[in-house]
C-alpha positions as a Markdown table, in Angstrom:
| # | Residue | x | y | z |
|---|---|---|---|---|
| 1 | Unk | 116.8 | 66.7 | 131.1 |
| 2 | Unk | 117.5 | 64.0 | 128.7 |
| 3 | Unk | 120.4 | 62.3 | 128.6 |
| 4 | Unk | 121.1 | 61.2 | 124.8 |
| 5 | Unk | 123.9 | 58.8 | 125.0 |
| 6 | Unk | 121.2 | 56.2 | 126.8 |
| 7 | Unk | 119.3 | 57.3 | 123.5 |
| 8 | Unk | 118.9 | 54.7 | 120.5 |
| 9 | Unk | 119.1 | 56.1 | 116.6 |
| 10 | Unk | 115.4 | 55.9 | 116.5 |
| 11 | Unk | 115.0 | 58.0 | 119.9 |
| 12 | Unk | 117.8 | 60.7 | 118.5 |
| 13 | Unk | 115.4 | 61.2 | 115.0 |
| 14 | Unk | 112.6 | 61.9 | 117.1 |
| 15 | Unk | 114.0 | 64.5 | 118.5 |
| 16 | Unk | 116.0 | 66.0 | 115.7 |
| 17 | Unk | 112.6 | 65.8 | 114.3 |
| 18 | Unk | 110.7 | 68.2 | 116.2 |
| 19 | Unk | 113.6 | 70.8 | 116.0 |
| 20 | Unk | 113.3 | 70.8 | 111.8 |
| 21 | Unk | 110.7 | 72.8 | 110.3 |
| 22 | Unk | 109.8 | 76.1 | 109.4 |
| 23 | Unk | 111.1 | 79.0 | 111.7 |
| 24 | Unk | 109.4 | 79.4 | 114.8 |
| 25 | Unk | 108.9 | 82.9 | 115.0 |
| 26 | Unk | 105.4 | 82.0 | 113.8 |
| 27 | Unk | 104.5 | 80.7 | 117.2 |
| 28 | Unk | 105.4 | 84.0 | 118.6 |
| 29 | Unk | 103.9 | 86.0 | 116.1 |
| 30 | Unk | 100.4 | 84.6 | 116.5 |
| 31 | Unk | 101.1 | 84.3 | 121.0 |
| 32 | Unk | 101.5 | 88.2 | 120.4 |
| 33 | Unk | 98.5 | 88.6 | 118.1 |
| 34 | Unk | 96.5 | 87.2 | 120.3 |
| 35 | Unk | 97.6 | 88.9 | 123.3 |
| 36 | Unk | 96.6 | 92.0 | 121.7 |
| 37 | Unk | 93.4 | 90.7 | 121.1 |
| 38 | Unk | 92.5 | 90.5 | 124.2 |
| 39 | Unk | 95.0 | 92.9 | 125.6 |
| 40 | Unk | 96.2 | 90.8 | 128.2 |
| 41 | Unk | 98.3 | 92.5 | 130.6 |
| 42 | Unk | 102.7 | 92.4 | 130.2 |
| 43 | Unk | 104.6 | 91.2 | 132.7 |
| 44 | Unk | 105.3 | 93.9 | 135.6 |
| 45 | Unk | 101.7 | 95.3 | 135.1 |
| 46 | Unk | 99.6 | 95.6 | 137.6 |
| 47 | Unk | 96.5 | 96.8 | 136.0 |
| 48 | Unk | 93.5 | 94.1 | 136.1 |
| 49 | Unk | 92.5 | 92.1 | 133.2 |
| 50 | Unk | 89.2 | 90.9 | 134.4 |
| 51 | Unk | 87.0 | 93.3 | 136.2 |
| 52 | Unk | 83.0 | 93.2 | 137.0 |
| 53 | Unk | 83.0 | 96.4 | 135.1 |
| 54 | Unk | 84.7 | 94.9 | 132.0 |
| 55 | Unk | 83.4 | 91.1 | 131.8 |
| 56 | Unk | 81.2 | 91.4 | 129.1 |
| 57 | Unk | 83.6 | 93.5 | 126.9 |
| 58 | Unk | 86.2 | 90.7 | 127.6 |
| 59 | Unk | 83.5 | 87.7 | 126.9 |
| 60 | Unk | 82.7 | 89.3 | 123.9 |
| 61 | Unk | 87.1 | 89.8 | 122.7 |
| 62 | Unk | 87.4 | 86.0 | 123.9 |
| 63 | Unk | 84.3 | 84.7 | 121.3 |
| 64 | Unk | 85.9 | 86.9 | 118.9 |
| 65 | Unk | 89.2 | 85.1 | 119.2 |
| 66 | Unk | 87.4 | 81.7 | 119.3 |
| 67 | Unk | 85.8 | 82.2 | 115.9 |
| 68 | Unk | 89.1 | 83.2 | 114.7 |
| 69 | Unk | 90.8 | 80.0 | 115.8 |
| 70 | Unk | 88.3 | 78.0 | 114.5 |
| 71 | Unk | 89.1 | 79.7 | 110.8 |
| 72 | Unk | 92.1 | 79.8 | 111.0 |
| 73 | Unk | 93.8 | 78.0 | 107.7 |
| 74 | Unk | 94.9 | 74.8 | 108.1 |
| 75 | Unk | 99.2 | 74.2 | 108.6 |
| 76 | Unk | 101.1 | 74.0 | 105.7 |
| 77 | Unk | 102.2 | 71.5 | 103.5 |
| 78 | Unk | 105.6 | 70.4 | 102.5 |
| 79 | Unk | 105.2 | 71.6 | 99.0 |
| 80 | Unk | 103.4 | 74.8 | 99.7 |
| 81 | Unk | 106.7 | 75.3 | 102.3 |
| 82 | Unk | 109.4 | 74.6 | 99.5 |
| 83 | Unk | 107.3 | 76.6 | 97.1 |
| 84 | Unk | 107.4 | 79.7 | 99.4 |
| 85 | Unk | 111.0 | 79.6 | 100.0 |
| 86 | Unk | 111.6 | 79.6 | 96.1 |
| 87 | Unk | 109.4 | 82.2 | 95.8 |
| 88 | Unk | 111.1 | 84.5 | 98.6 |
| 89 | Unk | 114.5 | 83.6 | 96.9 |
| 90 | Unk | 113.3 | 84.4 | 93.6 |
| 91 | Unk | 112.2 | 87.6 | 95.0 |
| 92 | Unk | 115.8 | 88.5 | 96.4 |
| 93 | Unk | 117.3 | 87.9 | 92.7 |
| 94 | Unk | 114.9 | 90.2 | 91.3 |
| 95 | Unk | 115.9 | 92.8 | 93.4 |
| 96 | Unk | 119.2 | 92.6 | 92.9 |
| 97 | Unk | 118.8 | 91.4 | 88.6 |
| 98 | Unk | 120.4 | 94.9 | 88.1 |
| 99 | Unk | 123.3 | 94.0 | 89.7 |
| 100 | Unk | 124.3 | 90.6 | 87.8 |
| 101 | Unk | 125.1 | 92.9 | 84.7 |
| 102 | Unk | 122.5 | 92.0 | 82.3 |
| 103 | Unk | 122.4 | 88.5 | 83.0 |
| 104 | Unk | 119.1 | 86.6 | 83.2 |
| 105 | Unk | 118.3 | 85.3 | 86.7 |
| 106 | Unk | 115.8 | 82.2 | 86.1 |
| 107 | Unk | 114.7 | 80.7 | 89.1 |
| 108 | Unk | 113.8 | 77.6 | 88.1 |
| 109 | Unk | 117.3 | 77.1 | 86.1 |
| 110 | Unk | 119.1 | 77.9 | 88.8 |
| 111 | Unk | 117.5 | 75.2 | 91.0 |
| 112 | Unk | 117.9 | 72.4 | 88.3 |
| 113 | Unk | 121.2 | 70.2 | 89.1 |
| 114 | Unk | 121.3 | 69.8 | 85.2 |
| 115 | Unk | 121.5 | 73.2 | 84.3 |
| 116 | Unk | 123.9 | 74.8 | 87.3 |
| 117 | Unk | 126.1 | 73.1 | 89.2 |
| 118 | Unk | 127.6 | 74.6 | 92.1 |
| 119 | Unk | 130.3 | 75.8 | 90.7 |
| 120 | Unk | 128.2 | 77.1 | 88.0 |
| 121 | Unk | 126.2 | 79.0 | 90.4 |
| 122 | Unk | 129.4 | 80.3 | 92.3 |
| 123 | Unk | 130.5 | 81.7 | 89.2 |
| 124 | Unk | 127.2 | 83.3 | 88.2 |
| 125 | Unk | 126.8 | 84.6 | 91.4 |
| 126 | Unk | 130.3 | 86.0 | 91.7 |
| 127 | Unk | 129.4 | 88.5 | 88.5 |
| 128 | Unk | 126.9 | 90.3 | 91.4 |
| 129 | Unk | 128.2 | 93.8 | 92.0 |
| 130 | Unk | 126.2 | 93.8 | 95.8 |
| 131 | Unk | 129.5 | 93.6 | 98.2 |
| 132 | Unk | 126.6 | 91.5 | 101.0 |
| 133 | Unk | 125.5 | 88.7 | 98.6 |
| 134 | Unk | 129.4 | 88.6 | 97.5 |
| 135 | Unk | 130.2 | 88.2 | 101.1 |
| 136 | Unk | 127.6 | 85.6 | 101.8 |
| 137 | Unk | 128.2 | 83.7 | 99.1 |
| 138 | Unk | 129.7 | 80.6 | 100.2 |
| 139 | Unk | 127.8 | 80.3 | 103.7 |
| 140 | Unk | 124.6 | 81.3 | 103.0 |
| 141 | Unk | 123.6 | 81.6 | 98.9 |
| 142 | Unk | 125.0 | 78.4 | 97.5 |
| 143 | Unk | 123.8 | 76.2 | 100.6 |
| 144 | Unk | 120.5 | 77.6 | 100.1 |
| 145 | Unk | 120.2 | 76.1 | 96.4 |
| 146 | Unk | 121.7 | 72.9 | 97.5 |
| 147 | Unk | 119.1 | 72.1 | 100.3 |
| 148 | Unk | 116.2 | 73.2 | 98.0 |
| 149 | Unk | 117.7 | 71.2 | 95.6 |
| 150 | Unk | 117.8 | 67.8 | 98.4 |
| 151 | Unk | 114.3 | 68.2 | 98.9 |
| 152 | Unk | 113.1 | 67.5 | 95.8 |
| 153 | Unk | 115.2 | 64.9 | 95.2 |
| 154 | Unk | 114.3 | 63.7 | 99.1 |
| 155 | Unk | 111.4 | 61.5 | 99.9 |
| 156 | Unk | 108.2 | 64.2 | 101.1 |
| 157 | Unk | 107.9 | 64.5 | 105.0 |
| 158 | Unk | 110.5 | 62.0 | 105.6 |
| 159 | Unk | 113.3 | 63.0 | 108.1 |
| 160 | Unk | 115.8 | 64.1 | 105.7 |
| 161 | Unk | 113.6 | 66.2 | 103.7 |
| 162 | Unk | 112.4 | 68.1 | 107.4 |
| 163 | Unk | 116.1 | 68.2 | 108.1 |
| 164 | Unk | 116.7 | 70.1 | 104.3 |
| 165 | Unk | 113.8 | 72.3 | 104.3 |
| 166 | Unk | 114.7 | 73.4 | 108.0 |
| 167 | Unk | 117.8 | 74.6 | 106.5 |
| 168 | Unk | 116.5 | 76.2 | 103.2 |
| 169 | Unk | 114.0 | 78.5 | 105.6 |
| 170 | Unk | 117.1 | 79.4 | 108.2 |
| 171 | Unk | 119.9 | 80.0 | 105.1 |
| 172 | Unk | 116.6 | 81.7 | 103.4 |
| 173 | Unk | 116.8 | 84.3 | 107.0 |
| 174 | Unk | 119.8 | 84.7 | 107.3 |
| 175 | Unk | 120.6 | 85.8 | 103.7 |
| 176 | Unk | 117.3 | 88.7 | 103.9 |
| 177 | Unk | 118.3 | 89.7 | 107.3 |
| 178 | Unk | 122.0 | 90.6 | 106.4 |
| 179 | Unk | 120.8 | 92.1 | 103.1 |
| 180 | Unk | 118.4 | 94.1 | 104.7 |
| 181 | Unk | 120.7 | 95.6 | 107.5 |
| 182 | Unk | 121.2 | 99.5 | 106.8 |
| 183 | Unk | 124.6 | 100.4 | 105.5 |
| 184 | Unk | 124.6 | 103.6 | 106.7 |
| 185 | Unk | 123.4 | 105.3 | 110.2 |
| 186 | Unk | 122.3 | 108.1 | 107.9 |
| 187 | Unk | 118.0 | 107.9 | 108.0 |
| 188 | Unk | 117.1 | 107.1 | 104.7 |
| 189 | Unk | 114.0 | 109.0 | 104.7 |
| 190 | Unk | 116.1 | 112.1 | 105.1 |
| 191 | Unk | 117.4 | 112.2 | 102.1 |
| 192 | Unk | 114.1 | 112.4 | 99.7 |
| 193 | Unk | 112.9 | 115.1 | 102.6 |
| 194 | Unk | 115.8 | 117.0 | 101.9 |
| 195 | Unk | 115.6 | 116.9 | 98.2 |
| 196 | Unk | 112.0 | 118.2 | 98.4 |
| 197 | Unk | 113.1 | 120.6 | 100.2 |
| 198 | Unk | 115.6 | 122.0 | 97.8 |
| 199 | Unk | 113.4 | 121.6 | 94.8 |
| 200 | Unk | 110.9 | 123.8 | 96.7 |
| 201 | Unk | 113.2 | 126.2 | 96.6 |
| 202 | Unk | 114.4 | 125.9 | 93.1 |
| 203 | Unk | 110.3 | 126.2 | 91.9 |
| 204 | Unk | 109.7 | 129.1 | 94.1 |
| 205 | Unk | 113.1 | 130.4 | 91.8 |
| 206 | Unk | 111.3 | 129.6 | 89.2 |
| 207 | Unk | 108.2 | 131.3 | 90.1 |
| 208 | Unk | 110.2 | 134.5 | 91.2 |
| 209 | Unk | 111.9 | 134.8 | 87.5 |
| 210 | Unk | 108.2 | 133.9 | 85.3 |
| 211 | Unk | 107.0 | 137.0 | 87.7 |
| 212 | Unk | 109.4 | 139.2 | 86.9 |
| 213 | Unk | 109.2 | 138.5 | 83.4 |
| 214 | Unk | 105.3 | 138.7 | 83.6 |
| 215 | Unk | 105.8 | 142.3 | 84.8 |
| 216 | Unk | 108.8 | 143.5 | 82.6 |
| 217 | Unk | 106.8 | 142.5 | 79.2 |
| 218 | Unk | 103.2 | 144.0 | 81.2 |
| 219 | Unk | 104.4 | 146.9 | 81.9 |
| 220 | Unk | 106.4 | 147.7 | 78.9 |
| 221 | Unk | 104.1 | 146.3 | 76.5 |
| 222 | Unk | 101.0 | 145.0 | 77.5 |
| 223 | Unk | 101.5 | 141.5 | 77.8 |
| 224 | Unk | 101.4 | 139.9 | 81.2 |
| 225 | Unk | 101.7 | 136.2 | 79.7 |
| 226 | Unk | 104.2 | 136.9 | 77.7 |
| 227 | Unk | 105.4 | 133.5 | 75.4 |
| 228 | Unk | 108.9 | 134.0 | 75.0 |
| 229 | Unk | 112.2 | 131.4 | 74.1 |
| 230 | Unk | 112.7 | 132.8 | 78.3 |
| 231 | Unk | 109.5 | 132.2 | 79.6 |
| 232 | Unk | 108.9 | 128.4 | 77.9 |
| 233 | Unk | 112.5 | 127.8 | 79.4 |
| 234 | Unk | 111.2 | 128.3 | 82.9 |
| 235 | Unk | 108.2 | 126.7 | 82.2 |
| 236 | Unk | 109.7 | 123.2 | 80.9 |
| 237 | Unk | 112.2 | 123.8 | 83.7 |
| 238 | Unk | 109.5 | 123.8 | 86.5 |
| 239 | Unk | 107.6 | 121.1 | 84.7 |
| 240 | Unk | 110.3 | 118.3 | 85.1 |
| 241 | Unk | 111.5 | 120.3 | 88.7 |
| 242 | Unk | 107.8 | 119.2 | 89.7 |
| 243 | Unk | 107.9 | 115.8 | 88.8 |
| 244 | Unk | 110.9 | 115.1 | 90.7 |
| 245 | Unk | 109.2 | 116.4 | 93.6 |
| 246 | Unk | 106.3 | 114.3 | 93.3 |
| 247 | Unk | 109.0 | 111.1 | 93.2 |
| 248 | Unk | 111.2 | 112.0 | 96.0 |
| 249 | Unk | 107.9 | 113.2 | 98.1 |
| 250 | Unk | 106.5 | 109.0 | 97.5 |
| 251 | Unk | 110.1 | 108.1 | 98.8 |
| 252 | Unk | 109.8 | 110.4 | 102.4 |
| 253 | Unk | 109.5 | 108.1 | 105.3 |
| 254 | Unk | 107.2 | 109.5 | 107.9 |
| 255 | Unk | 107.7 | 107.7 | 111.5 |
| 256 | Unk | 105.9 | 108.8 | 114.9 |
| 257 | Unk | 107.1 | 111.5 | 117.3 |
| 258 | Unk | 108.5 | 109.5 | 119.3 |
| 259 | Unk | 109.9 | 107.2 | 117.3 |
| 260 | Unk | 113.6 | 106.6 | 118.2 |
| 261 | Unk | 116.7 | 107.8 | 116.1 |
| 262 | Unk | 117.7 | 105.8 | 112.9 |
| 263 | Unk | 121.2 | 105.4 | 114.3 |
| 264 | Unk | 120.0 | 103.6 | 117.6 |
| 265 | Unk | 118.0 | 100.9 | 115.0 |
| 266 | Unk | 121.2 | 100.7 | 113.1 |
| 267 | Unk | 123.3 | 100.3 | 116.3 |
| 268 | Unk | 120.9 | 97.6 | 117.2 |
| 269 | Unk | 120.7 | 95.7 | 114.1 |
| 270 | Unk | 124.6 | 95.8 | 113.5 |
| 271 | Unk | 124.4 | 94.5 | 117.0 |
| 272 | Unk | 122.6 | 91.5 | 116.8 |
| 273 | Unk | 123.4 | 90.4 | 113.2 |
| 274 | Unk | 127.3 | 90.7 | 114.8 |
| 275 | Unk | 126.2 | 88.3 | 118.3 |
| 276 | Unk | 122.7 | 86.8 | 117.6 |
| 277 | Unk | 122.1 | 86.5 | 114.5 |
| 278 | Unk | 125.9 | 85.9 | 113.3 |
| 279 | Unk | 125.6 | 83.2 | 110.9 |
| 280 | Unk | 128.8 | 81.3 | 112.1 |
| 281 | Unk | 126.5 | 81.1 | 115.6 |
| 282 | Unk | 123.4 | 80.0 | 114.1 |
| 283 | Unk | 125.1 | 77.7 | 111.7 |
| 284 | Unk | 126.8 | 76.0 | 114.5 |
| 285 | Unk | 124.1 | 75.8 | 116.1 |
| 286 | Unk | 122.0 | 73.9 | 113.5 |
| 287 | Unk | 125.2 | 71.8 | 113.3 |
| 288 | Unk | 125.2 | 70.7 | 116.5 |
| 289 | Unk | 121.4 | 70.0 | 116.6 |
| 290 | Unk | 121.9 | 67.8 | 113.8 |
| 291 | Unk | 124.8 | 65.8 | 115.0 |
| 292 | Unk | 123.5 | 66.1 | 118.7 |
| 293 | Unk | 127.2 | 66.3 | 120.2 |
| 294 | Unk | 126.6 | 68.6 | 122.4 |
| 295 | Unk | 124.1 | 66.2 | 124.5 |
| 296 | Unk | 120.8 | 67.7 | 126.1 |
| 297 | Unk | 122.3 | 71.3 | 126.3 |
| 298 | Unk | 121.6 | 71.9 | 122.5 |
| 299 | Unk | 117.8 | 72.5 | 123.2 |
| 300 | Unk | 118.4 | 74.5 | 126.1 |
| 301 | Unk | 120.7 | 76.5 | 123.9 |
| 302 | Unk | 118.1 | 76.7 | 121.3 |
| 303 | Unk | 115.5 | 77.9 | 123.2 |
| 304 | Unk | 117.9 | 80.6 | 124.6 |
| 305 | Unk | 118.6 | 81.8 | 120.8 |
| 306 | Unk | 114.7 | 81.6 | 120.4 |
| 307 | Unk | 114.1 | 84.1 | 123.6 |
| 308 | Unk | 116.9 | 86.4 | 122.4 |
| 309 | Unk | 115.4 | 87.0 | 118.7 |
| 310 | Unk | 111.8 | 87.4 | 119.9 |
| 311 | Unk | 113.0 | 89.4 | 122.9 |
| 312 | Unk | 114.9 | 91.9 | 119.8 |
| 313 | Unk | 111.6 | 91.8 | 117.6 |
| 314 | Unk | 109.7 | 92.5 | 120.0 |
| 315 | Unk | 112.2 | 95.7 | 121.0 |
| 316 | Unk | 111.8 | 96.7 | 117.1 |
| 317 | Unk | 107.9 | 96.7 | 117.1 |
């Protein structure tokens, strides 16, 4: 443990340092791709990784993995990182232009201290009918657009400019996770199911009524395609009833048997946006990293907060 207080300014960058940067859930991510590579065995296995019977097969994974280590792209840079977080926050306003009432989300505008200021951007913002970003506002929009902002007007790579862009990527996660969180425990995939379902229904109608007509006009006078005002009716009728199907069959999510309920992953993700991923927690916790009041127990602290979210995304996958 380190005690900070014996701890120069120099000493306390260092290590405020190496906690800025891009999210870390990178170094998981590519610790549990490779693990499935080479399907090494979970904790409370007891299955063997390395037999005689399966040496070569696990020789041959391991070069595998080598060769894709060796081309693996390089890290990186700072302006390819503050290029991707405009880019992901310029995605969020284009899926949610419809909601600004017809007014014109530019990116690069909104990022310009000329052109918005942050009252400016509250009060753009504020004209957004989506209750979440209303909500967020405050904590999580406007401080996104002022650290992107103090990076470019920060010196590349320098301490300050980590310290921003550390902030833009964990305001950036916080804002997509709580707008992605499902408002409802209802399973959205039931719904287009459910539609197709009743539009079956309606074109089998359909069918049921063109027969009869087919019959009544062939049996009476000879015609079993009859082309009546009735008949094209039925036929425009089934025309668009069919295109609707084909819509809400693209929009029906199909999941595995034994895929848990929707409600249990809505239960969960409430859960841990409410205790984990709370924003007034993670906030605070960047706070305190930053400031270092909280003496060597902020990295233990962090680490725990690390555990806790891969622990969950690891649950979800």
């Amino acid at each position: 443990h380190i005690n900070l207080s014996v701890l120069g300014s120099s000493a306390k960058d260092c290590i405020l340092a190496s906690s800025a940067g891009p999210t870390k859930t990178e170094l998981n991510v590519d610790r549990a791709a490779f693990s499935r590579l080479l399907r090494l065995p979970f904790s409370g296995t007891t299955t063997a990784y390395l037999t005689m019977e399966n040496s070569n097969a696990r020789k041959s994974q391991a070069k595998k993995l080598l060769s894709l280590l060796t081309s693996k792209k390089a890290p990186r840079t700072g302006k390819q990182q503050i290029e991707m977080v405009k880019y992901h926050l310029g995605a969020v306003l284009d899926a949610f232009q419809e909601t600004f009432g017809g007014v014109h989300l530019d990116i690069d505008n909104i990022l310009e201290p000329d052109s918005f200021k942050t009252s400016d951007i509250s009060l753009l913002f504020k004209r957004c009918k989506n209750k979440t970003m209303q909500s967020h506002l405050n904590k999580l929009v406007v401080p996104l657009i002022e650290s992107i902002r103090s990076t470019n007007e920060s010196k590349e790579e320098s301490l300050i400019w980590r310290c921003h862009l550390a902030r833009s990527w964990i305001y950036l996660g916080l804002l997509r996770l709580n707008l992605l969180v499902p408002s409802s425990p209802i399973d959205p995939g039931q719904k287009p199911a459910a539609k197709v379902e009743e539009l079956d229904w309606f074109l089998k109608e359909i069918g049921s009524n063109l027969l009869s007509h087919s019959l009544h006009f062939g049996l009476s006078f000879g015609n079993f395609a009859p082309d009546s005002q009735a008949t094209r009716h039925l036929f425009a009728l089934a025309g668009a009833a069919s295109k609707k199907r084909a819509n809400q069959e693209k929009k029906i999510i199909e999941r595995p048997s034994n895929a848990p309920p929707f409600h249990d992953l809505f239960r969960e993700i409430h859960h841990f946006c409410k205790t984990v991923a709370n924003s007034n927690v993670v906030l605070a916790l960047v706070d305190s990293i930053e400031s270092c009041s909280m003496g060597s127990s902020f990295r233990s602290q962090e680490v725990n907060w690390q555990c806790s979210a891969t622990s969950f995304c690891s649950r979800l996958s």
